[in-house]
Backbone as CSV, one residue per row, in Angstrom:
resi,resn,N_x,N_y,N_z,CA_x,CA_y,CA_z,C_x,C_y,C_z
1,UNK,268.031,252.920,-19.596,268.287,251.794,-18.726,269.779,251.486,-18.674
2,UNK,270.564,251.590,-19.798,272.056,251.366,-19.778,272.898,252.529,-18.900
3,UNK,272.338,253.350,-19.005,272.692,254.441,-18.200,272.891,254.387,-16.558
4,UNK,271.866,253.730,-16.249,271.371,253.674,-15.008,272.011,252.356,-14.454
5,UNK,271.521,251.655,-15.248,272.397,250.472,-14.793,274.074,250.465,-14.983
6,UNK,275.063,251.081,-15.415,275.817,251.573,-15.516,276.962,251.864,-14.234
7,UNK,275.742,253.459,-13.426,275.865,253.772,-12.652,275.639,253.026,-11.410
8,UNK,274.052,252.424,-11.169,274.600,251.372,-9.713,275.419,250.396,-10.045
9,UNK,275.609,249.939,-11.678,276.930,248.583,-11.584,278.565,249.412,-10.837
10,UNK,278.316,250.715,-10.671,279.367,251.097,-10.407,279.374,251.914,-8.822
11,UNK,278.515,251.455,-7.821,278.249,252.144,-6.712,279.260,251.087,-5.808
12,UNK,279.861,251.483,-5.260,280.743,250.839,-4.185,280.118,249.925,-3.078
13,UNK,279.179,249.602,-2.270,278.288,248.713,-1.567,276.776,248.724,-2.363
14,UNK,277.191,248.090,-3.460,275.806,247.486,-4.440,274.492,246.608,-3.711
15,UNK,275.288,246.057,-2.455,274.553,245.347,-1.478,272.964,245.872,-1.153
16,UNK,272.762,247.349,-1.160,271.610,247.657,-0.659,271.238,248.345,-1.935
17,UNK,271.575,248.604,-3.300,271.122,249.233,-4.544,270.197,248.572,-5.219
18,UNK,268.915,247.826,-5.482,268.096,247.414,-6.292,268.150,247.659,-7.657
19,UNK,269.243,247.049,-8.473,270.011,247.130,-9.495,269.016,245.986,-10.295
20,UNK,268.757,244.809,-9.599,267.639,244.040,-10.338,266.353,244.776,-10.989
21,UNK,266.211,245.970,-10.671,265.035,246.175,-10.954,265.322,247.356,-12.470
22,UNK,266.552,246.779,-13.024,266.696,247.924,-14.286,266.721,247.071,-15.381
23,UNK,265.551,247.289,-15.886,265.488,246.505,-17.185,265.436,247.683,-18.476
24,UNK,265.226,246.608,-20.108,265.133,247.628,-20.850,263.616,248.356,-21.389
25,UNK,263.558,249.286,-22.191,262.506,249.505,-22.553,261.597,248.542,-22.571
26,UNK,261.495,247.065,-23.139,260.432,246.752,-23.362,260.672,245.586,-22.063
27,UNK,261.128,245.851,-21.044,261.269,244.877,-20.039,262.098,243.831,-20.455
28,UNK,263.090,243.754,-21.173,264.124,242.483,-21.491,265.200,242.499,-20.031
29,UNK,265.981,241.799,-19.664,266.661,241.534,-18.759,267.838,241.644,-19.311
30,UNK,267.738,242.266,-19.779,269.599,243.065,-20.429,270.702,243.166,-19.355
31,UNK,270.373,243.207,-18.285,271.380,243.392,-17.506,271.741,242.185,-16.599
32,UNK,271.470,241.357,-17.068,270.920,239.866,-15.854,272.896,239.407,-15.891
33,UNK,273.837,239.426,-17.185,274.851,239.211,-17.054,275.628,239.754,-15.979
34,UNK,275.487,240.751,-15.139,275.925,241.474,-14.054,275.657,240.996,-13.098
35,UNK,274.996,239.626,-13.034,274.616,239.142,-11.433,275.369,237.509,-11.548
36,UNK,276.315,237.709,-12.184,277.257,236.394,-12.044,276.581,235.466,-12.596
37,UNK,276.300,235.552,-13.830,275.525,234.479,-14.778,274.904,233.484,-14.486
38,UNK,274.191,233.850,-14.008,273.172,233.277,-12.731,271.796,233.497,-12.917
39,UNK,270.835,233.524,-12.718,269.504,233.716,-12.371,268.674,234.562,-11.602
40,UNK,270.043,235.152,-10.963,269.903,236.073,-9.640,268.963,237.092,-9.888
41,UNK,268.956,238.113,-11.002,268.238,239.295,-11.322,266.457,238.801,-11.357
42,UNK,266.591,237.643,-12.725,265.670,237.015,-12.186,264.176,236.993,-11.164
43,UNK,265.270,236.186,-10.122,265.096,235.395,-9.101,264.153,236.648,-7.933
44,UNK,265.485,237.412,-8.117,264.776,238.927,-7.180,263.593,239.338,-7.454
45,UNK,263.386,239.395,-9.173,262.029,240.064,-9.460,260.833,239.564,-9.585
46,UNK,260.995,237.735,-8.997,260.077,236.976,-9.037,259.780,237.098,-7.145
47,UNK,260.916,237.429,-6.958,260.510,237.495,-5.441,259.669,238.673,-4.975
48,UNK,259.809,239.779,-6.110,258.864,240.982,-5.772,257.371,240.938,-6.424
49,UNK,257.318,239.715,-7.141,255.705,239.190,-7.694,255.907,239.501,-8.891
50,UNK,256.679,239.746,-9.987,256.920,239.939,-11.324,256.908,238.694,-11.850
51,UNK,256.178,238.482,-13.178,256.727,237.464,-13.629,257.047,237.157,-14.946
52,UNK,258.003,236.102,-14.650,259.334,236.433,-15.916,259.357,235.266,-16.733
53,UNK,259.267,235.712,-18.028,259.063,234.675,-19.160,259.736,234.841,-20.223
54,UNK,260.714,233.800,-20.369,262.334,234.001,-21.948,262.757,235.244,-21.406
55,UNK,263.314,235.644,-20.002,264.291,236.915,-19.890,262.974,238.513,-19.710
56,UNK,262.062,238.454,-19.907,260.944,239.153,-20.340,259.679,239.664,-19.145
57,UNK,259.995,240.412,-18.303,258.933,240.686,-17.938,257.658,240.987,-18.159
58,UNK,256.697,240.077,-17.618,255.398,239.980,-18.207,254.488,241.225,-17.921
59,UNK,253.420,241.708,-18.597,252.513,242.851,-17.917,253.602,244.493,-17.373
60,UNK,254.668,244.363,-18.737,255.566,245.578,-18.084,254.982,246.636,-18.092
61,UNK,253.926,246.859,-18.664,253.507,248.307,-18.928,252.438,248.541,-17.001
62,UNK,252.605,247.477,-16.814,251.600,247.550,-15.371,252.649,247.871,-14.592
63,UNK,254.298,248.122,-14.521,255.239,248.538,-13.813,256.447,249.342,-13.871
64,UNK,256.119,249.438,-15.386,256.728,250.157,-16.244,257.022,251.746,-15.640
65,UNK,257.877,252.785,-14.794,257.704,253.845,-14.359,258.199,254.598,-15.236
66,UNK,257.415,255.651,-15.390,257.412,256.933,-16.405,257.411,257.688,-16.178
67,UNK,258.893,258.258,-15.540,259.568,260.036,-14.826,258.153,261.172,-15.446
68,UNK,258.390,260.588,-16.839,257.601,262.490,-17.386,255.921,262.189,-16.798
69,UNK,255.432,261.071,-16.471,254.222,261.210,-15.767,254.156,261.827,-14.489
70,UNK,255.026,260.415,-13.924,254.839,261.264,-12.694,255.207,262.154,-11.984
71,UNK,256.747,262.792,-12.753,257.551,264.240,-12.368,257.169,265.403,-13.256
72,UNK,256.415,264.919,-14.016,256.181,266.138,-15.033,257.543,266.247,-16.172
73,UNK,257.366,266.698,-17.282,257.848,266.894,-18.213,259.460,268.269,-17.511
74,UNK,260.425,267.976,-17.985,261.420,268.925,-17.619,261.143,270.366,-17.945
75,UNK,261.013,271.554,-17.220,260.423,272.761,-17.789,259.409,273.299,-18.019
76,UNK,258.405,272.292,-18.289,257.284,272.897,-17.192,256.270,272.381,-16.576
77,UNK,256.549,273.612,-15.665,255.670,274.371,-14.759,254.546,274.541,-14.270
């Protein structure tokens, strides 16, 4: 997640990047300081029906996306 968030904190028109939606492993809002100490990150992911409790997305494992499921494991085949 630091990784990633990293990289769109560093995309030149962030405007259309869904950067709210990078949380950490266990759904903490680690990155919420990047939206002008504000509520903003938040705010977005309550607007997409998430809901957020002490910084914490609730039911993360119900949104939780998992590359090696659904891309398959790197290598194979």
């Amino acid at each position: 997640a630091r990784m990633v968030g990293w990289a769109m904190n560093n995309v030149p028109d962030r405007e259309d990047v869904p950067a709210h939606r990078v949380v950490n492993r266990m759904g903490l809002l680690t990155g919420k300081h990047h939206f002008g100490g504000t509520n903003l990150m938040q705010q977005l992911l309550e607007n997409e029906g998430l809901v957020i409790i002490e910084d914490r997305v609730q039911e993360f494992e119900k949104y939780f996306w998992d590359p090696l499921k659904e891309l398959g494991e790197p290598g194979w085949h």
